[in-house]
C-alpha positions as CSV (number, residue, x, y, z in Angstrom):
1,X,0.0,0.0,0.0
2,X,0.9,3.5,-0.7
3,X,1.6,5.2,2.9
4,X,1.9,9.3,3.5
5,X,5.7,8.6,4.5
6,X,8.6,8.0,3.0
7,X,11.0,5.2,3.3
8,X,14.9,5.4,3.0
9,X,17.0,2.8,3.8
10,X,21.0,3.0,4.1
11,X,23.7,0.3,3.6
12,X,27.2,0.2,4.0
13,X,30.2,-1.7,4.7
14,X,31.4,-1.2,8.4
15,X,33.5,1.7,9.0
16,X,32.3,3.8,5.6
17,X,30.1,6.6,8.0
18,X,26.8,5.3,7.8
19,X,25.7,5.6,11.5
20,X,27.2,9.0,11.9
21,X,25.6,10.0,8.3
22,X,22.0,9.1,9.4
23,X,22.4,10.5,12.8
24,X,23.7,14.4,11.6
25,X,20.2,13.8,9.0
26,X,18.2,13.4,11.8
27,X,19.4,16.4,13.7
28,X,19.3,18.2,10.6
29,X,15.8,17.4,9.7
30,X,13.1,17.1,12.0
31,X,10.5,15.3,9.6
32,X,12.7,12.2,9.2
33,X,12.6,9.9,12.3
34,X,14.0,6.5,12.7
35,X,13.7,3.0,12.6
36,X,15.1,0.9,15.3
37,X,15.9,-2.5,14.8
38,X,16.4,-4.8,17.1
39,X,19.6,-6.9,17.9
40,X,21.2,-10.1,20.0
41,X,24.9,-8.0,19.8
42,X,25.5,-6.4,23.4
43,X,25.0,-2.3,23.2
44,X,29.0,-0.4,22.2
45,X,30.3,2.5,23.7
46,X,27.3,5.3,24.6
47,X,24.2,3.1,23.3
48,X,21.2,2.8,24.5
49,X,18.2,0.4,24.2
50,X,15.3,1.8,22.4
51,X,17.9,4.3,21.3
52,X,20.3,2.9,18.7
53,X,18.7,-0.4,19.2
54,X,16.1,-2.7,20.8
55,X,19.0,-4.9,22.9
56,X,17.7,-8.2,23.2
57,X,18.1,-12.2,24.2
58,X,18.2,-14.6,22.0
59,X,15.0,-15.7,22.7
60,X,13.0,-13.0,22.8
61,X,14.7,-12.6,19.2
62,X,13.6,-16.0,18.6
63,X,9.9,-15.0,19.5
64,X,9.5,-12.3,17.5
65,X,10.7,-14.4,14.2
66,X,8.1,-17.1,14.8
67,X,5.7,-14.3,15.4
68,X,6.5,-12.8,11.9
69,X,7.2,-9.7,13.6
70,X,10.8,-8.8,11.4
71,X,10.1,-7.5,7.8
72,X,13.5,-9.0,7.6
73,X,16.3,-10.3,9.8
74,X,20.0,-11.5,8.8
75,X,22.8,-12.5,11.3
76,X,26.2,-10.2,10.5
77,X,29.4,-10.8,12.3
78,X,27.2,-13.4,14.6
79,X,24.8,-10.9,16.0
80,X,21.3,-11.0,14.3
81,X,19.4,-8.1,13.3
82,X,15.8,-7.4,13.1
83,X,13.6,-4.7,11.7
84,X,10.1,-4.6,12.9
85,X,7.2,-4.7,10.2
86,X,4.8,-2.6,12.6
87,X,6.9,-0.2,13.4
88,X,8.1,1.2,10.0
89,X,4.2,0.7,8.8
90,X,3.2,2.8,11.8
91,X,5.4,5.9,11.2
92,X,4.9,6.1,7.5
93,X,1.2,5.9,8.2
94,X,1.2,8.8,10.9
95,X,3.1,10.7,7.3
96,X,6.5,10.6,8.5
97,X,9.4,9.7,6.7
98,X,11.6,7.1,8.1
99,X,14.9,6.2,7.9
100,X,16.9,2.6,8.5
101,X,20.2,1.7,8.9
102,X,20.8,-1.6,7.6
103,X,22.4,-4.5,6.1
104,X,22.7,-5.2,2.5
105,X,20.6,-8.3,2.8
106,X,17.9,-6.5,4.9
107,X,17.9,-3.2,2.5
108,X,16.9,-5.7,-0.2
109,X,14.2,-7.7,1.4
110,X,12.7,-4.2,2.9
111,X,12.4,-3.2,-0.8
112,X,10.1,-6.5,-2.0
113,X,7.5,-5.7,1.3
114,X,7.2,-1.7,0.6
115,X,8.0,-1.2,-2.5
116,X,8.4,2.8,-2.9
117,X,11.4,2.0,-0.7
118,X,14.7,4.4,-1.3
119,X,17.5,2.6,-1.2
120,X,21.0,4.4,-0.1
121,X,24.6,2.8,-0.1
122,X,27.5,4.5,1.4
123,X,30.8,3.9,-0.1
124,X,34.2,4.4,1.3
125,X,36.9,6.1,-1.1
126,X,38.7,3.4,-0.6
127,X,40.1,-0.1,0.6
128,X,42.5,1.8,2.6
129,X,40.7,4.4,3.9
130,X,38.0,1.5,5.0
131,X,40.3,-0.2,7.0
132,X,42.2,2.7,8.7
133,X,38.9,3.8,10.0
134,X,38.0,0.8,11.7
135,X,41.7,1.1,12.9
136,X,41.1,4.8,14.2
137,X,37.6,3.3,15.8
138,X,39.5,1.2,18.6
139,X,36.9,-1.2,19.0
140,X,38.0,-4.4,17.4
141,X,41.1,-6.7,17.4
142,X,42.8,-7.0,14.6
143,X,41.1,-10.3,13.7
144,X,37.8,-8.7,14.1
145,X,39.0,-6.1,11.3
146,X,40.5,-8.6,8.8
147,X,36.7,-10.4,8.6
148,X,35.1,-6.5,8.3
149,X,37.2,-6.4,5.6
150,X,36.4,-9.5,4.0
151,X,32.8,-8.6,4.6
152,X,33.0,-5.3,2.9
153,X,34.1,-7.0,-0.1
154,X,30.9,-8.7,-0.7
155,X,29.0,-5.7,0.5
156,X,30.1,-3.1,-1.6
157,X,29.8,-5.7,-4.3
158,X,26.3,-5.2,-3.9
159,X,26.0,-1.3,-4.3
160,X,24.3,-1.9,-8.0
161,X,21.1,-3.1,-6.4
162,X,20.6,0.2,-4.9
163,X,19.0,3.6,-5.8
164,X,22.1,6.0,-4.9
165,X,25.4,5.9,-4.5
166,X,27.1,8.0,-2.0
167,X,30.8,7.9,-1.9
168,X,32.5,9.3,1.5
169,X,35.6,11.0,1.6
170,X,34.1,14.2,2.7
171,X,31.5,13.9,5.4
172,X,30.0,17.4,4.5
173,X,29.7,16.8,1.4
174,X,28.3,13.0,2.0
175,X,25.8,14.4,4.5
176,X,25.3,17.2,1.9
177,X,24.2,14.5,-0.6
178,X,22.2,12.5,1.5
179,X,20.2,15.6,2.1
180,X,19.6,15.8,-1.5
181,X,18.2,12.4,-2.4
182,X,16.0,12.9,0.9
183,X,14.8,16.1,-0.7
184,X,14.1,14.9,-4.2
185,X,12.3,12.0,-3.3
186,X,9.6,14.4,-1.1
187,X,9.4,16.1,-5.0
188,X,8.6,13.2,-6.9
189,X,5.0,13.7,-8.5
190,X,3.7,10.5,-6.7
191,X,5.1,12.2,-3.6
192,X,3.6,15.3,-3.8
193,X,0.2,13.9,-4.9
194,X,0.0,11.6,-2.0
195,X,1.6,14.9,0.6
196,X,-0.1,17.7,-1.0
197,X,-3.5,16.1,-2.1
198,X,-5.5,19.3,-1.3
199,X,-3.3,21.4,-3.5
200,X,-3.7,18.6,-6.3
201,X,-7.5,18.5,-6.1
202,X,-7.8,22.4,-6.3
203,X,-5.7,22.3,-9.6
204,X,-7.5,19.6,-11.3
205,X,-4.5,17.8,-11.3
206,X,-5.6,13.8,-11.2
């Protein structure tokens, strides 16, 4: 069904910006509001539940998968990950426009349930960068960085399956860009019919 919100979804490889690209949008722009997926992984750093993520057990996790309560769910780096069906369909209904950080594999299962989904992949500029960031991050052993890496091979490998490309080796200008496709998507004709159906119906527009 066609809902007054929008959806965006963004992908990347760990360590190309996503989470703090998403999280400057959402200071920046009140009308976009996020979707919080759940997780088995423990919380990092400053995180809090309800927050970043819904931190739960395994088998609460468990419950809400035989429940059919995940529009999709994946296991990365041996944590699973779950985004709730109810609560993206609730926030586009109320008209807002809402936006996901995700997976590769969920970003494409989220687009064959609602299918007006944007689809967003970050790129690094390049191998190099990718890994000294994860380096400059301090939060995994070197181990843990050589299988981000390998990971991030078969992630960006997917970036084709995706609406936009944005490549980030200037955060301004990344965030600057991510603004953009955010903006043009509200401007779409479809959008604006669905957002501005008064203004429509005055015109005579059908």
């Amino acid at each position: 069904m066609d809902y007054p919100g929008n959806l965006f979804v963004v992908a990347a490889p760990s360590g190309a910006g996503k989470s703090s690209l998403v999280k400057a949008l959402l200071e920046l722009d009140s009308a976009v509001k996020p979707s919080v997926s759940h997780t088995t992984r423990p919380p990092r750093g400053q995180e809090k539940h309800g927050r970043e993520y819904f931190f739960v057990a395994p088998d609460a996790f468990d419950a809400m998968v035989q429940s059919d309560g995940f529009v999709e769910w994946a296991e990365v780096h041996g944590h699973r990950y779950g985004t709730s069906r109810q609560a993206i369909a609730q926030r586009m209904e109320q008209g807002s426009d809402v936006v996901l950080e995700i997976d590769f594999q969920g970003a494409l299962a989220i687009q064959r349930v609602f299918s007006n989904t944007v689809s967003i992949f970050i790129l690094p500029p390049s191998w190099e960068e990718l890994r000294a960031r994860l380096e400059r991050r301090g939060e995994d052993a070197p181990q843990t960085i050589d299988l981000r890496m390998h990971n991030a091979a078969l992630e960006v490998a997917q970036a084709p399956h995706f609406d936009f490309v944005i490549i980030n080796d200037s955060f301004d200008r990344a965030l600057f860009d991510l603004k953009a496709i955010v903006h043009a998507q509200r401007l779409k004709f479809s959008v604006q019919r669905r957002t501005r159906s008064e203004t429509f119906r005055a015109l005579n527009i059908p």
